[in-house]
C-alpha positions in Angstrom: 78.9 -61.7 244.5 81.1 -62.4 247.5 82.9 -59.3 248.7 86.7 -59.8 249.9 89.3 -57.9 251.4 92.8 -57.2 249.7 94.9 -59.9 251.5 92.0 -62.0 249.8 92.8 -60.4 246.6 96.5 -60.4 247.0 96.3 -64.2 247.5 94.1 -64.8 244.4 96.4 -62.6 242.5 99.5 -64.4 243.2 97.6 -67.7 242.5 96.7 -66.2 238.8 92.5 -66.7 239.3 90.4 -63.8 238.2 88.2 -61.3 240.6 86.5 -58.4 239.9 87.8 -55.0 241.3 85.2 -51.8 241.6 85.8 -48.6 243.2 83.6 -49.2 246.4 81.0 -46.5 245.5 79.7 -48.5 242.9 78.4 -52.0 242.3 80.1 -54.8 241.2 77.4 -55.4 238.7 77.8 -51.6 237.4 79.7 -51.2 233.8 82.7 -49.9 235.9 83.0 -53.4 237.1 86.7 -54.6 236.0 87.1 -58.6 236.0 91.3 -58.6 237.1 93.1 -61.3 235.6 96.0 -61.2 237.0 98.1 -63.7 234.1 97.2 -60.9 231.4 98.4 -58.0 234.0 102.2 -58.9 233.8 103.2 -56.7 237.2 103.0 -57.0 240.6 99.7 -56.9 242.7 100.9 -53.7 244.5 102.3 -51.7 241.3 98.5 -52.9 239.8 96.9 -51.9 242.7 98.4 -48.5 243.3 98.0 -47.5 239.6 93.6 -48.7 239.9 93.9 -46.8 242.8 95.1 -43.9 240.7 93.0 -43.6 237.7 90.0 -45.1 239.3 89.6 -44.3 243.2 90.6 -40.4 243.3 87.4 -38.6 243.6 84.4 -38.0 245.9 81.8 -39.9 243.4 83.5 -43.2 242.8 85.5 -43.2 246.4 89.0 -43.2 247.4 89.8 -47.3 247.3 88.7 -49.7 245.5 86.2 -53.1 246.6 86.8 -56.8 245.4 84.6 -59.4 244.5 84.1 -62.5 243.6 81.3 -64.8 242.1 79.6 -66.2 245.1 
């Protein structure tokens, strides 16, 4: 796994290829691992990202922000 930053993301996003989005306290190989593809999404990359941010980076244990990856 490659880690990337979120222009990275954003760029893959808007290009419709797939990446795999964490909160950054866990692995990318954990079962909390989401693979993003972004054709299936239907919404913008910052409405997405604010709404993972949300649900999955608002605690302690997981982190505040999430990580992205790609197969290396």
């Amino acid at each position: 796994m490659e880690k990337i930053y979120k222009p990275k993301a954003r760029k893959l996003w808007d290009t419709g290829k797939s990446f795999i989005a964490v909160s950054h306290k866990f692995s990318p190989h954990s079962v909390f691992a989401f693979t993003i593809d972004p054709t299936l999404a239907g919404v913008p990359f910052d409405e997405w990202y604010n709404a993972f941010c949300y649900y999955n980076c608002n605690m302690y244990e997981t982190g505040y922000y999430p990580a992205f990856y790609i197969p290396a």
